[in-house]
C-alpha positions in Angstrom: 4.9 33.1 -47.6 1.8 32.6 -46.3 0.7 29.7 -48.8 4.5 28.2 -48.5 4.0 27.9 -44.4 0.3 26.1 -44.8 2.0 23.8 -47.0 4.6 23.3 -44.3 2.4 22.4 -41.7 0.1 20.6 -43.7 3.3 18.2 -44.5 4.5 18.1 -41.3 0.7 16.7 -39.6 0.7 14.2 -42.6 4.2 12.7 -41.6 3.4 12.5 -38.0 -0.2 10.6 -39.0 2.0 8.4 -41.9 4.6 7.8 -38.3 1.6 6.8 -36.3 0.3 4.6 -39.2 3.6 2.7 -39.8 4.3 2.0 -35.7 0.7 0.3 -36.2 1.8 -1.4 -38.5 5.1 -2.5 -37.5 3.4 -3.7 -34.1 0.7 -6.0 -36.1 3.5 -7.9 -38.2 5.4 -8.3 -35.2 2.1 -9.9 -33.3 1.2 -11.9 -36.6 5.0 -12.9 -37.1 4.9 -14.5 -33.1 1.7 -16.2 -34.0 2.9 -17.8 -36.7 6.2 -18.8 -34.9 3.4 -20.5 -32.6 1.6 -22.1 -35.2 5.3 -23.4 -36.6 6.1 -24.8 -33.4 2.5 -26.7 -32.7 3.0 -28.1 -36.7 6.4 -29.0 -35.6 5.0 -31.2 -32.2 2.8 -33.2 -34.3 4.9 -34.0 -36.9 8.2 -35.4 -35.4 10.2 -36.9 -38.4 9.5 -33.6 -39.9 10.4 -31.6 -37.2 13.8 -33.5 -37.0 14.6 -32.7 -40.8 13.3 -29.1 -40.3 16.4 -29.4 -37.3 18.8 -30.8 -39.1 18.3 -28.5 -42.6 17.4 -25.3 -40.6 18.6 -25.3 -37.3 16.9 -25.4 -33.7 16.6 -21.1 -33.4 16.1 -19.7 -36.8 12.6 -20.1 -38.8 11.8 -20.2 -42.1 11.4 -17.0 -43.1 14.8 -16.1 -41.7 16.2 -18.7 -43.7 14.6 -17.4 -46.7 15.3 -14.0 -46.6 19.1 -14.3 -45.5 19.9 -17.1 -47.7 22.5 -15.6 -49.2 24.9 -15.1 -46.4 23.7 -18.4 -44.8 25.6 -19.9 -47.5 29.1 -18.3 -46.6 30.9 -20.9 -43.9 31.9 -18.3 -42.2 28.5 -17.6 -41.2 26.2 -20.3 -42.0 22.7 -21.4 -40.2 24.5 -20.8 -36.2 26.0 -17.6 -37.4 22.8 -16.1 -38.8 21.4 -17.3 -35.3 23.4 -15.1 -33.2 23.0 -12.5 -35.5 19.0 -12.5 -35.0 19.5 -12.5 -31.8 22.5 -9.8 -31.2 22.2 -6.1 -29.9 24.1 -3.8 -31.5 24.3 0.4 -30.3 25.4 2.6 -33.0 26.6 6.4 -31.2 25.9 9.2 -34.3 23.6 9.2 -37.0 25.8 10.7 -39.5 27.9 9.9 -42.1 29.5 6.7 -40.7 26.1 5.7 -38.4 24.2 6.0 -41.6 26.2 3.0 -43.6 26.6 0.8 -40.8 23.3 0.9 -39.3 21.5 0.5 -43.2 23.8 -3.3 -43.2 23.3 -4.2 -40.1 19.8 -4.0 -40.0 19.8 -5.9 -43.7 22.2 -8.5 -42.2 19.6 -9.1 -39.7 20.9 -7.9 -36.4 18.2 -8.6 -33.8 18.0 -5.0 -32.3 19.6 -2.1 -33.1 20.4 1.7 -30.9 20.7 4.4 -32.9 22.4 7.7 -30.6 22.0 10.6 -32.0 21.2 14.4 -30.6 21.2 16.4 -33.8 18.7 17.3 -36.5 18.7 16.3 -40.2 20.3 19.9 -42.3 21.1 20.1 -46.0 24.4 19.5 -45.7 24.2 16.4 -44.3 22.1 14.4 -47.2 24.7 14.0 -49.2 26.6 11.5 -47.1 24.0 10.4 -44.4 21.9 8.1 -46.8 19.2 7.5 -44.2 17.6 10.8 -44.5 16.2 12.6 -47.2 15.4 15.9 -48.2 12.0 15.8 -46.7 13.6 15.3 -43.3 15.2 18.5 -42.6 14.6 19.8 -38.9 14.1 16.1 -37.7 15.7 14.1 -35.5 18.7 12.4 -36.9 17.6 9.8 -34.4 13.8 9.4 -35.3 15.0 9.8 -39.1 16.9 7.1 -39.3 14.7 4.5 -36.7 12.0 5.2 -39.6 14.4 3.9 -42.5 15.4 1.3 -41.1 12.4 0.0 -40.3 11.3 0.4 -43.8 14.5 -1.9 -44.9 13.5 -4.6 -42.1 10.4 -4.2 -40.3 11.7 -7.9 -38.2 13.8 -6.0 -36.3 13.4 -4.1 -33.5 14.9 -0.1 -33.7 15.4 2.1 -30.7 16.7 5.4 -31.2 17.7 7.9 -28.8 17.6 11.4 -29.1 19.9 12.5 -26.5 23.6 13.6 -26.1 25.9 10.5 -24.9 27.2 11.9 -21.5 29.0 10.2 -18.5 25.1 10.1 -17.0 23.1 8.0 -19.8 26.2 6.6 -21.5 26.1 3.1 -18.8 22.3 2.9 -18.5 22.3 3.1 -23.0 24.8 0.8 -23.4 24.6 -2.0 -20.6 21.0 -3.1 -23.0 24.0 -3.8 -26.1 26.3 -6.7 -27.0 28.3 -3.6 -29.3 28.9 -0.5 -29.5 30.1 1.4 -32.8 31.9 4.7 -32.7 30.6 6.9 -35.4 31.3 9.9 -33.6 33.4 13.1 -35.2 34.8 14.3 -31.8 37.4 13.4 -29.4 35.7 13.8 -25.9 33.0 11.0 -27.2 35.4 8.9 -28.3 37.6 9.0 -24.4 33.9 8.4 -23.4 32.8 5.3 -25.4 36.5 3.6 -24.9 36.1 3.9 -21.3 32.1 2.9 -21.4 33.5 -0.3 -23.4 36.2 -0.8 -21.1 34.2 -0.8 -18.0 31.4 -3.0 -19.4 33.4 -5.0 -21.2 32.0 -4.4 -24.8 34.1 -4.5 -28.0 34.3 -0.8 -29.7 34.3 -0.6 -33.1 35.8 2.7 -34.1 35.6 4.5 -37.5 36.4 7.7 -38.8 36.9 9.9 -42.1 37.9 13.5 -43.0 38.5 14.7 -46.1 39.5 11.9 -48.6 40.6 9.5 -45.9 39.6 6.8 -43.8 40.4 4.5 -40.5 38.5 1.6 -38.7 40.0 -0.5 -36.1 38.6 -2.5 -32.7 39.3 -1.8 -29.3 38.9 -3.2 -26.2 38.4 -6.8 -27.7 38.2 -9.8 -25.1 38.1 -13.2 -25.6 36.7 -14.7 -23.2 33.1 -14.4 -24.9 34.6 -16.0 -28.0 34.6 -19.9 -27.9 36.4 -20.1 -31.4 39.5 -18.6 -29.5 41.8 -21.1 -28.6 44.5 -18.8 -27.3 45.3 -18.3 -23.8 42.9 -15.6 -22.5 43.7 -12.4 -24.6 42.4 -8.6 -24.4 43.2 -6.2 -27.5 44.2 -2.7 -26.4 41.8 0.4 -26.2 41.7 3.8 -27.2 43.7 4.8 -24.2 46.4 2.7 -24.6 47.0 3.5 -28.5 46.4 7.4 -27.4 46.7 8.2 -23.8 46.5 11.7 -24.0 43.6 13.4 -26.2 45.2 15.8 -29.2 45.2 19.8 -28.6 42.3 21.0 -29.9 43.3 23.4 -32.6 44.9 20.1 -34.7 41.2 18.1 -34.7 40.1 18.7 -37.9 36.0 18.5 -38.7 33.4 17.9 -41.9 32.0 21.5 -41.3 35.7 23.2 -41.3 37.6 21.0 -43.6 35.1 18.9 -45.7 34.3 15.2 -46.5 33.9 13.2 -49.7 30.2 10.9 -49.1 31.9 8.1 -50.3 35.0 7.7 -48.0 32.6 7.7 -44.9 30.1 5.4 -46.5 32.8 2.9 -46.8 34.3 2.5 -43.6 30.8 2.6 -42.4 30.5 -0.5 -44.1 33.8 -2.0 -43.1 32.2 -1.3 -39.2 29.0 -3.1 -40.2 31.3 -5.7 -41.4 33.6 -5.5 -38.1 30.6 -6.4 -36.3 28.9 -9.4 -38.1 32.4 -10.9 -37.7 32.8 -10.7 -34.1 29.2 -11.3 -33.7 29.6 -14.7 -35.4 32.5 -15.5 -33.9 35.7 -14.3 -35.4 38.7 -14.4 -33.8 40.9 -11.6 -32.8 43.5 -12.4 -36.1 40.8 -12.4 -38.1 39.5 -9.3 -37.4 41.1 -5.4 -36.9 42.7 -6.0 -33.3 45.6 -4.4 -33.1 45.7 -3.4 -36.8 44.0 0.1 -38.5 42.9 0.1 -41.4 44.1 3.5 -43.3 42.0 4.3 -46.8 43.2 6.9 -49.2 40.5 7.7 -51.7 43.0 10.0 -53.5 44.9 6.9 -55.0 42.2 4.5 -53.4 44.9 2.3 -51.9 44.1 0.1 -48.5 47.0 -0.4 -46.1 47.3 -2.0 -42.6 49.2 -0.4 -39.9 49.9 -2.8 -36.8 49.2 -1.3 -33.4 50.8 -1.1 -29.9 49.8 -4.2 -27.9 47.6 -3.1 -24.5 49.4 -1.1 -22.2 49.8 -2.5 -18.5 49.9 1.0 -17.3 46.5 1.8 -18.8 44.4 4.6 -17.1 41.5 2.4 -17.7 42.0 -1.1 -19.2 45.3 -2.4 -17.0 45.0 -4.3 -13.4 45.8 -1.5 -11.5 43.1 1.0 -13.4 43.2 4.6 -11.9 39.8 5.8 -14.1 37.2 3.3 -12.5 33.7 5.8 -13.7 33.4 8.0 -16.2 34.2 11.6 -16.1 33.6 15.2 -17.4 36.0 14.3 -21.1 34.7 17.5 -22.2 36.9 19.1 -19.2 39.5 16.4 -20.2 40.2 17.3 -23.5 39.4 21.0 -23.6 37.2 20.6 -26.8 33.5 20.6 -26.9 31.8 17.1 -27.8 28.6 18.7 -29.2 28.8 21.9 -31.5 26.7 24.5 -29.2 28.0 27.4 -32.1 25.7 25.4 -34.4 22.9 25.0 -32.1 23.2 28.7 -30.8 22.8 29.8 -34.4 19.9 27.2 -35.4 18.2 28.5 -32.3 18.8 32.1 -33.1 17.9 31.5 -36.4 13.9 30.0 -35.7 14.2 32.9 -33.3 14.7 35.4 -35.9 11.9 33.1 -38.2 9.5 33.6 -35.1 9.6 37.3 -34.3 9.7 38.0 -38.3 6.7 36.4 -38.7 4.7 38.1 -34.8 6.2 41.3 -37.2 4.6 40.6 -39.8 0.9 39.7 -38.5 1.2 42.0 -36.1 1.8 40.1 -32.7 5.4 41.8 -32.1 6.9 42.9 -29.0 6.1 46.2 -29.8 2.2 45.9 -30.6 2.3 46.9 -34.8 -0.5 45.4 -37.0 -1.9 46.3 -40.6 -4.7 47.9 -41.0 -6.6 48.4 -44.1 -8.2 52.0 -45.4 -9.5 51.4 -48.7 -6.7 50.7 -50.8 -3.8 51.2 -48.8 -2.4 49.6 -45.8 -1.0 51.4 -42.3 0.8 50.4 -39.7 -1.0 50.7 -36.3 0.9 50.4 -32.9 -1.2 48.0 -30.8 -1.4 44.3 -29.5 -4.2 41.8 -30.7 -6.2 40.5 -28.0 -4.6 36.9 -28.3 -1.9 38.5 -26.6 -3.9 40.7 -24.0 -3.8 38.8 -20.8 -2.9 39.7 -17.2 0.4 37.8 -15.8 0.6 36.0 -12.1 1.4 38.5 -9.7 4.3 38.5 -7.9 5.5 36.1 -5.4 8.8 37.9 -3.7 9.7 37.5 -0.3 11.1 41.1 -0.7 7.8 42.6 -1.7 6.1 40.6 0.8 6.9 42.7 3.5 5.7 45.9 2.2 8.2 48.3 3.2 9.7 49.7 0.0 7.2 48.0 -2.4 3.6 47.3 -2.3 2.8 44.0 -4.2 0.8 42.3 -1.7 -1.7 44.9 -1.4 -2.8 44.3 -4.2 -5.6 41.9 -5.0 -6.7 39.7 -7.8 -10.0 41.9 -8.1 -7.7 45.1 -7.7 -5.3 43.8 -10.7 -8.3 42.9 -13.0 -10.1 46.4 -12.4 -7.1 47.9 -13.6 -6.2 45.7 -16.5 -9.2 46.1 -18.0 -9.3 50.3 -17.6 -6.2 50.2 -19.1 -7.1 47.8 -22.1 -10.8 48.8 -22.7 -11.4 52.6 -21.3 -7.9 54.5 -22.9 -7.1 55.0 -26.3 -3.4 54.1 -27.9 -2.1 58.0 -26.9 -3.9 57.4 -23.4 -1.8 53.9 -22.9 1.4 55.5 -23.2 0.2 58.9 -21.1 -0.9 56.2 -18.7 2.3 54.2 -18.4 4.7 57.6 -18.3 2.6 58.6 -15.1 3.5 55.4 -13.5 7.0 55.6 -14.3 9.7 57.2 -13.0 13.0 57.7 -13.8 16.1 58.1 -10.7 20.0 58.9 -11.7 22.1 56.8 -9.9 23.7 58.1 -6.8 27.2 59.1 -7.4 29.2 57.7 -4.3 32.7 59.3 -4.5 32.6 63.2 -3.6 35.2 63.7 -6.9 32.3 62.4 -9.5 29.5 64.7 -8.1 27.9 66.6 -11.2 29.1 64.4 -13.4 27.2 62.1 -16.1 26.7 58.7 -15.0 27.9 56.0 -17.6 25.2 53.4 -16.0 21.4 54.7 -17.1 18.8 55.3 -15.0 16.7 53.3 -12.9 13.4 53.1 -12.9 10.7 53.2 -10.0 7.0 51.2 -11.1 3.8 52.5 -9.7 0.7 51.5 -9.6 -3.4 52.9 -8.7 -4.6 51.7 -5.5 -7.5 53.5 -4.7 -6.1 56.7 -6.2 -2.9 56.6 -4.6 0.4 55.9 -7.1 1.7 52.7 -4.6 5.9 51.5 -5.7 5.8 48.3 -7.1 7.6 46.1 -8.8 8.9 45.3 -12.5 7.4 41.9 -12.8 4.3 43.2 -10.5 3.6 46.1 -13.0 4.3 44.6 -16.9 1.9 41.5 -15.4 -0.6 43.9 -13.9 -0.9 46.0 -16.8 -0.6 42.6 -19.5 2.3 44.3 -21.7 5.8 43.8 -22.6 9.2 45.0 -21.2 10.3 46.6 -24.5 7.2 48.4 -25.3 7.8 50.1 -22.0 11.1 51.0 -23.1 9.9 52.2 -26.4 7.1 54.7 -24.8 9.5 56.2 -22.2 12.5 56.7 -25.3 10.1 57.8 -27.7 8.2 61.0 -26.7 5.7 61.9 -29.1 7.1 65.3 -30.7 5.4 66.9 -33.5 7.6 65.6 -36.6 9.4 69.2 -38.6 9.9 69.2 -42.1 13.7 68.1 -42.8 15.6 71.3 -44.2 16.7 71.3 -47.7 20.3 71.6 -48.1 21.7 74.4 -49.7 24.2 73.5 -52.3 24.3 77.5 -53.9 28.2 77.8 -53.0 28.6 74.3 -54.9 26.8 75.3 -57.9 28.9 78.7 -58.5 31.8 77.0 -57.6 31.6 74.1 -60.3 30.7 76.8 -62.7 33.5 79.1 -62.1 35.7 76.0 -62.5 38.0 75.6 -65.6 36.6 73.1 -68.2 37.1 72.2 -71.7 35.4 69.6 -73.5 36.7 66.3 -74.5 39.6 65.8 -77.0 37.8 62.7 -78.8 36.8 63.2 -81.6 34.8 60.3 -81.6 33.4 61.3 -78.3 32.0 64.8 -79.7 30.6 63.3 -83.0 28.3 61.1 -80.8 26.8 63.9 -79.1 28.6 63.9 -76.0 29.0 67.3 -73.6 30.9 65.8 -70.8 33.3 68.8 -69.3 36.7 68.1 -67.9 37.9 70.3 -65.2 40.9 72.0 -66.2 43.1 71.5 -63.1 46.1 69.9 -61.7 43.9 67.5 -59.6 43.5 63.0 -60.2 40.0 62.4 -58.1 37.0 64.1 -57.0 38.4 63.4 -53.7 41.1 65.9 -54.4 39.0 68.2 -55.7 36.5 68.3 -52.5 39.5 69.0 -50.5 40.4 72.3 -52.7 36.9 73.2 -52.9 37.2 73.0 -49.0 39.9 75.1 -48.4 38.7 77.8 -51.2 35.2 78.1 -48.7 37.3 78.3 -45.4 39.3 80.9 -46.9 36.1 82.8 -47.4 34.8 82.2 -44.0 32.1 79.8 -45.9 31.2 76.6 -44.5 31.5 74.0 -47.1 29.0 71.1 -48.2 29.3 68.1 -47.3 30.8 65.4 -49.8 27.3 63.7 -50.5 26.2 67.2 -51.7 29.3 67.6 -53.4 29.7 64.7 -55.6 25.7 65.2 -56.6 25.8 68.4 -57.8 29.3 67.3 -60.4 27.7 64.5 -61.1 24.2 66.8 -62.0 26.4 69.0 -64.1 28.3 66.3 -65.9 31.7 67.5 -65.0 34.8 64.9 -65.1 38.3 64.9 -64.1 40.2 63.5 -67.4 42.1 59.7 -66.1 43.7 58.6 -69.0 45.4 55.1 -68.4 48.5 56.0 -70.6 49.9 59.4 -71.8 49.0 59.2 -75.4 44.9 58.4 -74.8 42.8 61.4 -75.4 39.9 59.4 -74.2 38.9 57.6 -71.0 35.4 56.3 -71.6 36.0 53.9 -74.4 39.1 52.6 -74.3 39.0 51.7 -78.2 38.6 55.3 -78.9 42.3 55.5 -78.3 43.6 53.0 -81.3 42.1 54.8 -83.7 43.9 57.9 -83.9 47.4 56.6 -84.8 45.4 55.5 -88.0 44.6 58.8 -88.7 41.2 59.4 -88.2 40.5 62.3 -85.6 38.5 63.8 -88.2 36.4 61.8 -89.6 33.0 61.5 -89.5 30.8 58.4 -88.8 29.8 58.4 -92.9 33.7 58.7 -93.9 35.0 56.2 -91.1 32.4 53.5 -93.2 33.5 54.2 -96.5 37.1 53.2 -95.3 38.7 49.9 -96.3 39.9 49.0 -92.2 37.4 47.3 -90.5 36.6 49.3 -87.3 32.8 49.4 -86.9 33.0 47.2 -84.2 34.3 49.5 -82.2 31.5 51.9 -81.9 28.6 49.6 -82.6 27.8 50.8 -78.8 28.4 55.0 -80.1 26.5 55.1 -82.9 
């Protein structure tokens, strides 16, 4: 263990040099790729006839490199020299890291998308590599954020990456997205998805909205406008939004996710890249027929058949995208839909987990809560109740207005000399015996007061409080909890442990006397086994001759028989050890013919005639039945 968490950390300190190392390098390209853009542009000054072929083959915005590296989709019409223009110089914020972020984000940043948001507020687990092709196994316990910034990078270092490892809320969700020209939904939860619609809506922003569960898929766009289109030649048109197509979220119980019901990688991956796709479209200019306004796409990768489903036009009575809009900011949605947008269950138990991992390993070098370390004497090892001096250090004292007063409690009479003087008597000067003596004398216990004159006497369900004390010049002074574990430099539960946990001299346990048990099993009916088989191999198991099926049922006689006697019986544990000890059975044949229920073969035989037989004579026969006692003989 030891040996596997060096490696661990060794790892970890070499990935967070390698990050350093690549952000250097990332920021020298980018300063030698703007000095050469410089040096381009002074070439292109001196050399005018040049410079206008260099116009008229590459365009005014894009430089050669650009050219060079995206030549293959400059070559489509549909996207051509302009269209690879605006996509270096597009912004595009991708909400979720996961299986659908992953896809989209890898062909955006290939396509060449200027700069690119990544949203994301988990970490990288196992179960998520399998899908979420931008991490890798080496990534576990990172950000899903960071993790995927980092391949991307490595895919285009032209582009600038900017993740953010927070939770999209109704307070960052408008300062986050007003930076982005799109936004792409690769959320798994309904509250985020009200939230981006209506973030969209507000700042006018296409949404490009994926999902996929199971072996299906859907991709459509919302909130479309186009009005930043110039290839529209329409009268003015806006596609509906989330809202409009659902206005009401879905009860909770019918949302179905990839941790409860599963997910095929594949179906994710591609309508991740149908939403990559989505956006380089509207990015260079697509209009709204040409892409998936008003329309889903619905994938079944059972038969993997595509269809298109037309959608409900916008609705004028919108919460959120009509004239007269009632929803003008965003709200709690987490309130609005009654589901939770991020899965606390997961992060409680990841969080208890390291917890676990932490206090397992203060257990095991000795830096618990309740003070153990090893000790070595000669060849063995011992456990030793006390604290290592790492963790042997005097708390702030305490700052209550209550205390502060001195009436009931003493803190502030107390100085900072005074509360060294005694931490170090009580560290250096007493031994571990003299510790607990020490914190028992300072320590007192009061019942709680019993207010109604019917419950005097009685036993108080609440436990008792306690009163702290400590020396001040030889006088026991009250004084707080916080006041007196500070003080004294120890825990809270090693308190409780000492005032539980008297120190009583340990007694022997008693044996327990099974003598009834043994003369009873004895005096017991038996005969030995009707196998014949059974006996030749040696075997002296004795069934009891009574009209009992279990051991159970013959406790509960045995029971009875001692009561009668005005005997107390043993106890079942003792019971079943001393039949088992004196190799006692009650017979459970599975049918009413079988004279044997330990080999179930041993039963066949004997309608063949061979009950008497011995192992020498059964070989010599012609039938072929040595296989069945290969494991007897």
């Amino acid at each position: 263990m030891d040996r596997i968490s060096k490696l661990e950390k060794e790892i970890i300190d070499l990935r967070r040099v390698l990050s350093n190392k690549e952000k250097e390098l990332y920021e020298i390209k980018k300063e030698y790729t703007q000095q050469q853009a410089n040096i381009q542009i002074e070439l292109e000054t001196q050399y005018t006839p040049y410079n206008n072929a260099v116009k008229t083959q590459y365009g005014d915005n894009l430089p050669k490199w650009a050219v060079e590296r995206y030549s293959r989709q400059i070559l489509l019409p549909d996207i051509g020299v302009a269209g690879q223009a605006r996509l270096c110089s597009a912004k595009v914020l991708v909400v979720g890291a996961g299986g659908l972020g992953c896809p989209a984000a890898m062909y955006l940043a290939g396509a060449g998308i200027g700069e690119i948001g990544i949203v994301d507020y988990d970490a990288v687990e196992l179960t998520n590599i399998h899908r979420q092709i931008l991490h890798r196994e080496g990534d576990q316990h990172m950000s899903k954020a960071e993790s995927a910034a980092q391949t991307l990078r490595s895919i285009n270092s032209r582009i600038t990456i900017t993740p953010y490892n927070v939770q999209l809320a109704s307070s960052n969700a408008m300062d986050i997205a007003s930076r982005y020209d799109v936004v792409l939904d690769c959320t798994d939860n309904v509250p985020s998805r009200y939230l981006l619609n209506d973030l969209c809506v507000m700042s006018k922003k296409p949404l490009i909205s994926g999902s996929a569960l199971k072996m299906e898929g859907q991709l459509t766009v919302y909130g479309y406008r186009s009005e930043k289109n110039t290839n529209e030649k329409d009268a003015p048109y806006i596609g509906p939004c989330y809202r409009c197509v659902f206005p009401s979220p879905p009860p909770p119980e019918a949302v179905g996710s990839c941790s409860a019901n599963g997910v095929a990688g594949p179906v994710p991956g591609l309508i991740g890249c149908l939403q990559a796709l989505e956006a380089i479209k509207y990015i260079v200019g697509h209009t709204h027929g040409q892409l998936l306004v008003e329309r889903m796409l619905l994938f079944d990768g059972e038969d993997s058949s595509f269809r298109t489903v037309k959608l409900r036009a916008r609705n004028p009575q919108c919460a959120v995208c009509s004239e007269n809009a009632t929803i003008s900011q965003l709200v709690d949605y987490e309130a609005f839909c009654k589901a939770q947008a991020k899965e606390k269950k997961k992060q409680e138990a990841r969080l208890k987990s390291e917890r676990r991992k932490q206090e397992k390993e203060k257990r095991m070098t000795g830096q618990s809560y309740y003070g153990f370390r090893v000790t070595k004497f000669a060849d063995t090892k011992k456990w030793i109740q006390d604290v290592p001096k790492s963790e042997r250090r005097i708390g702030p004292a305490c700052t209550s207005e209550f205390c502060a007063k001195g009436t009931a409690r003493f803190c502030s009479h107390f100085t900072e000399d005074q509360r060294q003087e005694i931490f170090s008597y009580f560290w250096n000067s007493l031994d571990w015996k003299g510790k607990k003596n020490y914190v028992r004398g300072l320590v007192d216990s009061v019942p709680p007061k019993r207010r109604r004159l019917k419950h005097k006497g009685e036993v108080s369900r609440k436990g008792d409080s306690k009163l702290y004390h400590l020396y001040n010049k030889d006088e026991r002074q009250p004084v707080c909890r916080l006041m007196f574990l500070n003080t004294l430099g120890i825990k809270e539960a090693m308190v409780r442990c000492w005032l539980i946990k008297e120190d009583k001299p340990k007694s022997p346990k008693k044996p327990v006397k099974s003598l009834n048990v043994d003369s009873y099993i004895d005096n017991l009916p038996k005969e030995p086994t009707k196998c014949q088989y059974c006996l030749n191999s040696g075997c002296n198991i004795m069934y009891v001759c009574l009209d009992v099926k279990s051991q159970h049922q013959l406790y509960n006689k045995y029971t009875k028989d001692m009561k009668a006697k005005n005997i107390a019986p043993a106890s079942r544990k003792t019971f079943s050890k001393v039949v088992l000890k004196k190799n006692v059975r009650i017979f459970k044949p599975k049918n009413d013919t079988d004279v044997c229920d330990l080999v179930a073969q041993h039963n066949v035989l004997p309608s063949l005639g061979y009950q008497n037989l011995q192992k020498n004579e059964l070989e010599n026969q012609n039938v072929s039945i040595n296989y069945y006692y290969n494991a007897q003989w």
